[in-house]
N, C-alpha and C positions, 0 to 999 in steps of 0.2 A: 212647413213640415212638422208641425205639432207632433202629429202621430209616432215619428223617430223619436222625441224629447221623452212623449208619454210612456210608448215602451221601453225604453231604455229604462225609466223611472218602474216601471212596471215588474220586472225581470227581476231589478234588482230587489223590490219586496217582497216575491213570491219563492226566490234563492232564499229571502230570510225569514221564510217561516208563516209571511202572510202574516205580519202581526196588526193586532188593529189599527194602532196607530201610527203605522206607517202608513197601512192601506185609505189610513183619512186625509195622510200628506198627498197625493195624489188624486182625491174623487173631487167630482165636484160638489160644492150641497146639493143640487138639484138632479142628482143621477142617478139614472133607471137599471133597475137591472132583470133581464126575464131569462128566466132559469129555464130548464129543459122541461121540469116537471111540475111549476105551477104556471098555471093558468094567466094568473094576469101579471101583468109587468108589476117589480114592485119599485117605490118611488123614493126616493130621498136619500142623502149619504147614509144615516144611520141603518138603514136596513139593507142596504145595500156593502156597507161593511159586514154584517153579520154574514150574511149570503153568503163572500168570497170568504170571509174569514173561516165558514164552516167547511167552502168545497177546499180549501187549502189543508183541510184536517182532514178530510175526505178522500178528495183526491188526490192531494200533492203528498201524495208515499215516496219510495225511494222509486220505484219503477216511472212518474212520468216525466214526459219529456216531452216538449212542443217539438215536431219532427218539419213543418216548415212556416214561414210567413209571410205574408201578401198585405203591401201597405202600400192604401192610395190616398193623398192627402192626409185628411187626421183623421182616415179609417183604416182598421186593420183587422185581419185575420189570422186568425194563428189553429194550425192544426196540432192536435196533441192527442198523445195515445200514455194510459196507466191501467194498474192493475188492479182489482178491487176483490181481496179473496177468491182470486182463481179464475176473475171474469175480467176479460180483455176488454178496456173500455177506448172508445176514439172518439174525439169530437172535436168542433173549433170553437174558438172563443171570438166572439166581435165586437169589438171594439171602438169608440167612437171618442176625440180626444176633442176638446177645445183647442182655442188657437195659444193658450197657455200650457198645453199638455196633459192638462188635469182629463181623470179621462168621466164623460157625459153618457154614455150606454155601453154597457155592459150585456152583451146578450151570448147563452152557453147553449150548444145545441152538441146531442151524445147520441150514439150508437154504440152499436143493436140494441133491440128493445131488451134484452135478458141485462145491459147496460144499463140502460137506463130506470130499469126497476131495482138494481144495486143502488143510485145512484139515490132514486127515491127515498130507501130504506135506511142508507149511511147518512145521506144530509138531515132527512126528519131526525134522527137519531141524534146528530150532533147541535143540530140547533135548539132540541129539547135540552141538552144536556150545558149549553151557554146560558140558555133561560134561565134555569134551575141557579148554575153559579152566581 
């Protein structure tokens, strides 16, 4: 039951803020992550910290809330709904944990499309703005 250990671990870094280096306590080095709205899967801890680290500034406002979860072996799904300047966003997160919990695929899928080009315009925006720092 990896999948229990890794979200539990999960939850409790996204409660605090998504910081990077918690989120590195956690990943594996060699984990994928494919975001809603680029195209190819992107590869490795380090960018893959960035990723969640920006949709944690993005979409972890006060409004979201993972509403349920579905966990089978050391995969999971977690449905979640937030708010992005007045546009209702819903999507799951899937999750893929090793057998030490660390989690190995990261994949975010979001609705409606009006969502999803929020989500576009907030992330490019935040992760220009990490760059930069």
């Amino acid at each position: 039951m990896s999948a229990a250990k890794g979200l539990k671990a999960w939850h409790e870094v996204i409660e605090g803020g998504s910081d990077p280096a918690q989120l590195t306590a956690i990943m594996h080095e060699d984990a994928v992550f494919h975001s809603p709205v680029v195209h190819t899967p992107q590869e490795g801890r380090p960018i893959v910290i960035a990723y969640l680290s920006a949709a944690g500034q993005t979409l972890g406002n006060d409004s979201f809330e993972y509403l349920r979860e579905i966990v089978d072996g050391n995969c999971a799904v977690l449905e979640f709904r937030t708010d992005m300047d007045g546009i209702q966003v819903n999507g799951i997160d899937m999750i893929t944990f090793d057998d030490d919990g660390l989690i190995t695929d990261f994949k975010v899928m979001v609705r409606p499309l009006k969502a999803v080009n929020k989500v576009w315009d907030m992330m490019g925006a935040q992760l220009e703005k990490m760059k930069a720092g």
